[in-house]
C-alpha positions in Angstrom: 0.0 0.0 0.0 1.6 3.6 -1.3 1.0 6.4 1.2 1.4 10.1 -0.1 2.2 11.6 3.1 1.6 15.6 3.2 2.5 17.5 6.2 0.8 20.8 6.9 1.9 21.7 10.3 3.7 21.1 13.3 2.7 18.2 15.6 3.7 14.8 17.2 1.6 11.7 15.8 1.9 7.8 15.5 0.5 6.2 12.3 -0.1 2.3 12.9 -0.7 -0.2 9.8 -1.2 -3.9 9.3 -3.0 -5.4 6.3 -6.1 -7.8 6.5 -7.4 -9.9 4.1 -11.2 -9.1 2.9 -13.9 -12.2 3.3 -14.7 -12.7 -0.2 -16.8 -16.0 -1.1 -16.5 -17.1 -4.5 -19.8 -16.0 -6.6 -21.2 -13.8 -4.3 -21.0 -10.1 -4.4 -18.9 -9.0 -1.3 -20.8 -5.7 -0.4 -19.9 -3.6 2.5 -20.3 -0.2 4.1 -17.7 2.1 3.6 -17.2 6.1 3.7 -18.0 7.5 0.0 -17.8 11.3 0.8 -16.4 13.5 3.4 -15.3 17.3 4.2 -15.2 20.1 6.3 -15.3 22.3 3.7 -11.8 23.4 4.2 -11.0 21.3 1.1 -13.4 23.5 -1.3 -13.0 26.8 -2.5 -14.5 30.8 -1.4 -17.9 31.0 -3.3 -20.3 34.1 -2.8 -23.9 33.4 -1.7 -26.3 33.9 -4.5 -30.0 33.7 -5.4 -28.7 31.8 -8.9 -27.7 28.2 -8.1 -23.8 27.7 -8.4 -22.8 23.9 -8.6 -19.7 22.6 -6.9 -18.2 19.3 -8.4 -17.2 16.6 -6.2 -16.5 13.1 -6.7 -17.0 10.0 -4.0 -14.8 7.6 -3.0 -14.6 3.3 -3.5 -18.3 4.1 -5.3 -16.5 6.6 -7.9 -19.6 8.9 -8.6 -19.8 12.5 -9.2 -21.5 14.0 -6.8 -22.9 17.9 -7.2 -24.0 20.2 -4.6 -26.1 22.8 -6.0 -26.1 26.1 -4.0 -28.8 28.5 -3.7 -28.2 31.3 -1.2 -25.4 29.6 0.6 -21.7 31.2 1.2 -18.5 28.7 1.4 -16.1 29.5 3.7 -13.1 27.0 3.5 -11.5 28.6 6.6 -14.4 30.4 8.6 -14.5 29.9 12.2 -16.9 31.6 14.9 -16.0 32.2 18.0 -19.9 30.4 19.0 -18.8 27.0 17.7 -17.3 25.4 20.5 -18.6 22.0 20.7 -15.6 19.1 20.3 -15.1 18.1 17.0 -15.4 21.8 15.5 -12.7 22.8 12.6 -12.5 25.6 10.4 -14.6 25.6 7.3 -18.8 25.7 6.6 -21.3 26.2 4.5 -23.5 29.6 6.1 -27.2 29.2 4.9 -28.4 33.2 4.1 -31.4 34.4 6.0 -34.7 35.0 3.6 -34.4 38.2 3.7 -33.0 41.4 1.1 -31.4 40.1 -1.5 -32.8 36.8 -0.9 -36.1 37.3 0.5 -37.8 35.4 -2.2 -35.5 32.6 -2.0 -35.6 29.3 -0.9 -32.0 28.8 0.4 -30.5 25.2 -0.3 -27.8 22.3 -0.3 -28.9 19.9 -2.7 -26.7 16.9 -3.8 -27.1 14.8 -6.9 -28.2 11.1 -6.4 -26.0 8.5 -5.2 -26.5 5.0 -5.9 -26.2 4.1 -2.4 -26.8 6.1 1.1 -26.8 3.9 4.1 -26.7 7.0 6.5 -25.5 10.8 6.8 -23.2 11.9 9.9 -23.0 15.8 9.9 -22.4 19.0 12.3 -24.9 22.0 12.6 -24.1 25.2 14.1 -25.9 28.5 14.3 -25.0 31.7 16.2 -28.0 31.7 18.6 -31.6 29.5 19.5 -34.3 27.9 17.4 -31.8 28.0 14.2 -30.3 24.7 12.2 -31.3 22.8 9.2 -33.3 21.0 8.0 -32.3 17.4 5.7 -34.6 15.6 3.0 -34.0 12.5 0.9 -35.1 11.8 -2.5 -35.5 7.7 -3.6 -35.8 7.8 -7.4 -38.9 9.9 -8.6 -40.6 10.0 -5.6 -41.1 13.1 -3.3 -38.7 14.7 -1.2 -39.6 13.6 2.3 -38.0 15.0 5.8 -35.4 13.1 7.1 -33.9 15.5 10.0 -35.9 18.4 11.9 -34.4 19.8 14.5 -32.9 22.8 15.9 -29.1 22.8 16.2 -28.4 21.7 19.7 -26.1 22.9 21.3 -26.3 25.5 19.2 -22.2 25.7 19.0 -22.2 22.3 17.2 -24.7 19.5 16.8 -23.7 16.3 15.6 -26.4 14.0 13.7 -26.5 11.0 12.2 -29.3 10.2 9.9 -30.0 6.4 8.5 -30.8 6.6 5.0 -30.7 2.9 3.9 -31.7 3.8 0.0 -30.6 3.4 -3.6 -30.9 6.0 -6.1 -31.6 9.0 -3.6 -30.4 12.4 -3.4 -30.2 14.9 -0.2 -31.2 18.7 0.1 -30.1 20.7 3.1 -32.6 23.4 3.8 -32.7 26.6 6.3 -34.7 25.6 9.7 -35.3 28.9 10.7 -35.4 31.0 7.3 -35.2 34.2 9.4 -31.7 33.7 10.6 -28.4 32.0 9.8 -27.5 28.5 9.9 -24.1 26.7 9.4 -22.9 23.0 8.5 -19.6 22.4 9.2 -19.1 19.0 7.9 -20.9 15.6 6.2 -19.9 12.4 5.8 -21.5 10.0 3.7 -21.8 6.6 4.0 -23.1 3.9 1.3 -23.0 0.0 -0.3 -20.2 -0.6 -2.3 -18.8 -3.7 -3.7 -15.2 -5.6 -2.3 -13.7 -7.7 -4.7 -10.0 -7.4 -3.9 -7.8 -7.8 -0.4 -8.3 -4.8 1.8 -5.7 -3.9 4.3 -6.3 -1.9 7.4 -5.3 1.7 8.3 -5.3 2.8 12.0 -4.1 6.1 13.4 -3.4 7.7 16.5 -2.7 10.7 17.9 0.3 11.3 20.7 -0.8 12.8 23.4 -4.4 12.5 22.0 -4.9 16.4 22.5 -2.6 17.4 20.1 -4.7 17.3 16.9 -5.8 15.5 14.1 -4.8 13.4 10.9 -6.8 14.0 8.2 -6.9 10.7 5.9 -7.7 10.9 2.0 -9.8 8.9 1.2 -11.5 8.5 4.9 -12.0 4.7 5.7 -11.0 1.9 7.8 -10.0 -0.5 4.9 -9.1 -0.6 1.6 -8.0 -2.1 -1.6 -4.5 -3.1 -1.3 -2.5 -0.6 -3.2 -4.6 2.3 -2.9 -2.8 5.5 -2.4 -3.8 7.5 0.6 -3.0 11.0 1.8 -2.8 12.0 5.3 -2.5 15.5 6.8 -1.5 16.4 10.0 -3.7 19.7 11.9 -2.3 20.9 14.7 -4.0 22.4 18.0 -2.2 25.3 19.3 1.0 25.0 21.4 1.9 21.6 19.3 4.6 21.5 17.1 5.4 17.9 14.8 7.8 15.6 16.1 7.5 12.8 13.8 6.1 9.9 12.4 6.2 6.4 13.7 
């Protein structure tokens, strides 16, 4: 297995590896669960609210999909950070839904993704800057209706994590604003879904020394894969950490 290793600060890790061998029968399908999509939105670029939809290109991994997220009303900020968002787990980077009001008061601000050919669930963060503010998530299976699939305020408001079981083929997502009147903020997704194993997998675990000291960021995010994948990992410190090395 080739790792592409890229170092963007300062900080002490350990990085632990061993391979495994994937539990493939002969003639059946091996289908598993594995991590197709994930960011914090530090990985995209600065893009303006607008009330005209502006599409950002993404692609999945293991399922190798394109995946689009069309924006309506929504501002990317790859580094923005607010001073509110305190819950664990926070980094820099979000989406900001726009309030309905001005410029967009006759707008329906939204996140919506293309269809994916598998969703088993959704794991995401909401924040918003006061009470009674989050958003809202719908799934789409084939030509049917959108249907609610999370309603809730953000809570704590600083940073909310939710997971949402999907379980569908063929369905698309839309993010929309919980409170229209005010701002609301996702600060990352993961996506989970089906995909097929036909080759060894090998296992990638890593660990963090003293466990304070930040993060490591893997590219493509899973716990296995094929045997000769190439994988990127990033180092992201927390302050008053500087890198020591790599074990």
């Amino acid at each position: 297995m080739k790792f592409k290793v890229t170092f963007l600060f300062y900080l002490l890790f350990s990085m632990l590896y061993h391979p495994v061998m994937a539990q493939l029968q002969s003639g059946k399908r091996n289908i598993v669960e594995k991590l197709i999509y994930s960011t914090t939105f530090g990985d995209w670029s600065d893009q303006a609210a607008s009330v005209d939809p502006g599409i950002i290109t993404q692609h999945t991994n293991f399922s190798a999909e394109q995946l689009d997220f069309s924006l309506t009303g929504i501002f990317v900020d790859p580094d923005g950070t607010d001073a509110k968002f305190t819950s664990a787990g926070v980094t820099p980077g979000f989406l900001r839904m726009e309030k309905q009001t001005g410029n967009f008061a006759d707008s329906e601000m939204t996140i919506e993704l293309t269809a994916l050919k598998s969703i088993t669930k959704v794991d995401f963060m909401v924040a918003a800057t006061g009470s009674n503010r989050g958003m809202k998530l719908w799934k789409k299976v084939g030509n049917a209706e959108w249907e609610i699939a999370f309603n809730n305020a953000a809570n704590p408001a600083g940073g909310m994590k939710v997971e949402v079981p999907i379980e569908a083929e063929n369905v698309a997502l839309k993010f929309t604003n919980f409170n229209p009147s005010q701002y609301a903020f996702l600060l990352n997704l993961d996506i989970y879904g089906k995909v097929e194993v036909n080759n060894e997998q090998v296992k990638l675990t890593t660990e963090v020394v003293p466990a304070s000291a930040g993060t490591i960021v893997v590219k493509p995010n899973s716990s296995e894969y094929d045997k000769g994948t190439e994988v990127t990992l990033s180092a992201i410190r927390k302050f008053g950490y500087r890198f020591r090395n790599w074990i």
